[in-house]
MARBA-3410 file (N, C-alpha, C, O; in Angstrom, 1 decimal):
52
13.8,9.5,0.3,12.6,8.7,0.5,12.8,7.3,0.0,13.4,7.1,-1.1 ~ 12.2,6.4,0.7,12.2,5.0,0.2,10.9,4.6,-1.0,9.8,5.0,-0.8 ~ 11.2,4.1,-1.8,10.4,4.0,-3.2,9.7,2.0,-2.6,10.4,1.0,-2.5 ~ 8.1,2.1,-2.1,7.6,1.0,-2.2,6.6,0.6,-3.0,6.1,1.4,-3.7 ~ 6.3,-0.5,-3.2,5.4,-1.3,-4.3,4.1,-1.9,-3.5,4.1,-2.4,-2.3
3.0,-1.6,-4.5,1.9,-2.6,-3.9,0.8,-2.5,-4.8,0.7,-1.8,-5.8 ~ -0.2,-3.4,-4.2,-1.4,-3.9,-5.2,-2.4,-4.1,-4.7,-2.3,-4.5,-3.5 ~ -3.7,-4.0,-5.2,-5.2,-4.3,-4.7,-4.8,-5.6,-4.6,-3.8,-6.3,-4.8 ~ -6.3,-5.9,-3.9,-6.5,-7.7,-3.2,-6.2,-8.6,-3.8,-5.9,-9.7,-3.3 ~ -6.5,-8.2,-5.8,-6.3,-9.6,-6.7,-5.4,-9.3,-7.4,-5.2,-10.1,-8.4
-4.5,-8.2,-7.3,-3.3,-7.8,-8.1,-3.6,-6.7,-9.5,-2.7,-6.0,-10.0 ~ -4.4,-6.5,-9.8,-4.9,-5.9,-10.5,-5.0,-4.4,-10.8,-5.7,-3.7,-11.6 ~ -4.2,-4.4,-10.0,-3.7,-2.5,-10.1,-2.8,-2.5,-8.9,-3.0,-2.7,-7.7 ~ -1.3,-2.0,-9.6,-0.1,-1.7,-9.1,-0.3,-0.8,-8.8,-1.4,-0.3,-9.0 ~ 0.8,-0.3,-8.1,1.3,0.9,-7.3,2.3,1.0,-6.7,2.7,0.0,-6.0
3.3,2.8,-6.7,4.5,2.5,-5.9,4.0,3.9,-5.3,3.4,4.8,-5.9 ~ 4.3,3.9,-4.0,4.6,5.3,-3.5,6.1,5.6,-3.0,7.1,4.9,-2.7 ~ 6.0,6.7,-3.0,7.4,7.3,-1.9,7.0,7.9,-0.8,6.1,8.7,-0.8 ~ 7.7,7.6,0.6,7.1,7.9,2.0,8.0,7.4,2.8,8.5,6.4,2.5 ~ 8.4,8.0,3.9,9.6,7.5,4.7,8.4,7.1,5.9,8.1,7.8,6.9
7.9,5.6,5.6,6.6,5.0,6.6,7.4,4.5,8.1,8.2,3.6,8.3 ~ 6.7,5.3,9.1,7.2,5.4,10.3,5.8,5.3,11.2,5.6,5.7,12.3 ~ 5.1,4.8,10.6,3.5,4.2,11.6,2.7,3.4,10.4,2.6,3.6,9.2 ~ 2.3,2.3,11.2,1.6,1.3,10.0,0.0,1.1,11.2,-0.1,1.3,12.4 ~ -1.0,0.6,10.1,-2.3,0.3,10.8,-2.4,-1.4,10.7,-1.9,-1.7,9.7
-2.9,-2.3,11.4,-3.5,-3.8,11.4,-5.2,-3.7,11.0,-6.1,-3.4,11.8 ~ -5.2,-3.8,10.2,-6.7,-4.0,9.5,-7.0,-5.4,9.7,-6.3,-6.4,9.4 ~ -8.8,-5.4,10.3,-8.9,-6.8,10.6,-10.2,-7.3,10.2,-11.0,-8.2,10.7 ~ -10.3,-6.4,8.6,-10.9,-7.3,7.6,-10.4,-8.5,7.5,-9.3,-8.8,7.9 ~ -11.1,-9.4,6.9,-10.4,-11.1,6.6,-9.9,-11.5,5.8,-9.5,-12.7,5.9
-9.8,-10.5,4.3,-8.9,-10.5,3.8,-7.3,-10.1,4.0,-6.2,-10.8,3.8 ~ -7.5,-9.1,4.2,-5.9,-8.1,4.9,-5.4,-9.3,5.9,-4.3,-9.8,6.0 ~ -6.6,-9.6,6.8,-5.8,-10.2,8.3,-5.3,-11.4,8.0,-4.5,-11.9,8.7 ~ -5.8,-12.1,6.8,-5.3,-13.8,6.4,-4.1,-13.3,5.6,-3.1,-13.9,5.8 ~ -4.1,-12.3,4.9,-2.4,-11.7,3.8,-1.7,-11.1,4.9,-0.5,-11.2,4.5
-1.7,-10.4,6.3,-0.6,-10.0,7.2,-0.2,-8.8,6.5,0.9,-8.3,6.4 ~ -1.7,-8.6,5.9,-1.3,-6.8,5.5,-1.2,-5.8,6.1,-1.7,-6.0,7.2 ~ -0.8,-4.5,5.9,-0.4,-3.3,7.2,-0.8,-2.5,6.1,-0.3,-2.9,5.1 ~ -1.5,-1.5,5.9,-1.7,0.1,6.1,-0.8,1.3,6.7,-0.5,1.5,7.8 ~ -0.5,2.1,5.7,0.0,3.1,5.9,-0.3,4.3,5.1,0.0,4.2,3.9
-0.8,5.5,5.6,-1.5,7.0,4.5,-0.2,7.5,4.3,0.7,7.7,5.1 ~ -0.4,7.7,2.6,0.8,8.6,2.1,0.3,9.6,1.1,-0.8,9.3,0.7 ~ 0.8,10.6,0.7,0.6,11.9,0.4,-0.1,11.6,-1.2,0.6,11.0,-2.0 ~ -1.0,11.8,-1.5,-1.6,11.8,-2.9,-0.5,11.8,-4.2,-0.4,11.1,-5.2 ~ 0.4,12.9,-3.5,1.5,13.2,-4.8,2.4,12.0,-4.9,3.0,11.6,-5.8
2.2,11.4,-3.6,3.7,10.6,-3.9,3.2,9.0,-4.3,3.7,8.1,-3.8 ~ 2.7,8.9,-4.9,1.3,7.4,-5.0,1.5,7.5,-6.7,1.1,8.5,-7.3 ~ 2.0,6.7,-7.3,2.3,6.6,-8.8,1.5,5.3,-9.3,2.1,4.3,-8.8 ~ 0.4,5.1,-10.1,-0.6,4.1,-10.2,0.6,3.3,-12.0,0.8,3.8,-13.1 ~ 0.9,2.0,-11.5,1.4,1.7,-12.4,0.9,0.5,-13.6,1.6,0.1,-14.6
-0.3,0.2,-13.2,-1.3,0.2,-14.3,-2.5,0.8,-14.3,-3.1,1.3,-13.3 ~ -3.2,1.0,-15.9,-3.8,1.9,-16.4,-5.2,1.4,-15.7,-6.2,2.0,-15.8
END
């Protein structure tokens, strides 16, 4: 599995999951859509929150 990184809108809480991501979503809130952010659901277990 590939090991990815990510974060809420203002950075303020990290995260990595593991997920071999093979379908992504286009969110066309105005935030997401001005950052060219993509969505993808991954397994609860595999979601590691890397700050507290």
């Amino acid at each position: 599995m590939t090991t990815y990184t990510g974060s809420c809108h203002c950075g303020a809480v990290r995260f990595e999951v593991e997920a071999e991501i093979d379908h992504v979503r286009v969110c066309d809130c105005s935030i997401r859509s001005m950052r060219g952010a993509l969505n993808a659901r991954v397994l609860k277990e595999n979601l590691r929150l890397l700050t507290p």
